[in-house]
C-alpha positions as CSV (number, residue, x, y, z in Angstrom):
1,X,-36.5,22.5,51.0
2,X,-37.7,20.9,47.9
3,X,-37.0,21.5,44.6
4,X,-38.8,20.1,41.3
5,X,-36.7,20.3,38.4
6,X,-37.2,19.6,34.8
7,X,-34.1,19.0,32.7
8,X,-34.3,19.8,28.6
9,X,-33.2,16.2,28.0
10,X,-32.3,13.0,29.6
11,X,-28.5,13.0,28.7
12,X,-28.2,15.5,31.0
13,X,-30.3,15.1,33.9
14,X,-27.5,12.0,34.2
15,X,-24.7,14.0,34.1
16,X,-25.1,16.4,36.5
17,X,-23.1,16.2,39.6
18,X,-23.2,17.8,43.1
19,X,-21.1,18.5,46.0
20,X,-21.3,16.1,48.9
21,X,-23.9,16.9,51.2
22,X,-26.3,19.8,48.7
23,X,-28.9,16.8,47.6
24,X,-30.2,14.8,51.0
25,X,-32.5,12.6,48.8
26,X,-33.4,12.6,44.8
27,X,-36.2,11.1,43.1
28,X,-37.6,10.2,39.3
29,X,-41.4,11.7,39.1
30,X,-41.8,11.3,35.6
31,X,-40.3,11.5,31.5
32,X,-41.4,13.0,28.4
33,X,-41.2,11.0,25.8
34,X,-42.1,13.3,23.2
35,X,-40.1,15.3,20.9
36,X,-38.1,17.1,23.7
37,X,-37.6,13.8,25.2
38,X,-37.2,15.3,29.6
39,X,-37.1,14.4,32.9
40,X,-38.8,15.6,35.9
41,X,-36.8,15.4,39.1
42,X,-37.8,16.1,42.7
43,X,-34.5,16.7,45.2
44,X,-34.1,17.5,48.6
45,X,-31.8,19.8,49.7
46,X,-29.7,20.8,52.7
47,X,-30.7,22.9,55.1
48,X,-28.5,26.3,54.1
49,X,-27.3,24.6,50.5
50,X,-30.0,25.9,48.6
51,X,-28.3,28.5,46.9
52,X,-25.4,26.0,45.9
53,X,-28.0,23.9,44.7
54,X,-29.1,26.7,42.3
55,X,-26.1,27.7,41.1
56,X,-25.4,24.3,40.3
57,X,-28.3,24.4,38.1
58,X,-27.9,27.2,36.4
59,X,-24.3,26.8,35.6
60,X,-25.8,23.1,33.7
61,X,-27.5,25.3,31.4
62,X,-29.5,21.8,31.1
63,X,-33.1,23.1,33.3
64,X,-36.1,24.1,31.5
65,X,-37.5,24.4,34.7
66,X,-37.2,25.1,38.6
67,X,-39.7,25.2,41.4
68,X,-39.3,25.0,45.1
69,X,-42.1,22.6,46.3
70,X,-43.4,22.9,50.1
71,X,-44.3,20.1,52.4
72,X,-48.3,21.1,50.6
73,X,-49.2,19.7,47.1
74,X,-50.8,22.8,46.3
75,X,-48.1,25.3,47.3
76,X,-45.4,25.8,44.7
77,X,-42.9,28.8,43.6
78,X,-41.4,28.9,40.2
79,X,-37.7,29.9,41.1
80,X,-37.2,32.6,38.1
81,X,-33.8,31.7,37.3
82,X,-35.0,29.0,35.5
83,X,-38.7,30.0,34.8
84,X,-39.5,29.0,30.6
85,X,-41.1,32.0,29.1
């Protein structure tokens, strides 16, 4: 599975760390350089690690936002844990 993830800030994107063997492959899409300076991740995960993958996440505190991406461009799902309001 693959997950696109936006971090608040870029401090923290860096510091985030996972157990060996969650993230298969990571990858820089994009940053905003405006006044909530982010990143925009996209990481894929190991088969049956998704949910440590989340929890890694949310325990950050550092996502604005998480979606699981299929293999499609069009097809996305917000994972509501971490869905901005």
């Amino acid at each position: 599975m693959i997950y696109r993830v936006v971090f608040r800030n870029r401090a923290k994107s860096k510091n985030l760390q996972f157990e060996i063997g969650i993230v298969k492959e990571v990858r820089l899409l994009g940053t905003n350089t405006g006044s909530a300076s982010s990143r925009v991740w996209e990481y894929e995960i190991a088969d049956g690690r998704e949910e440590d993958f989340l929890d890694t996440l949310a325990k950050s505190k550092a996502v604005a936002r998480c979606e699981a991406v299929s293999q499609t461009i069009d097809s996305h799902t917000p994972y509501s844990r971490f869905a901005t309001q």
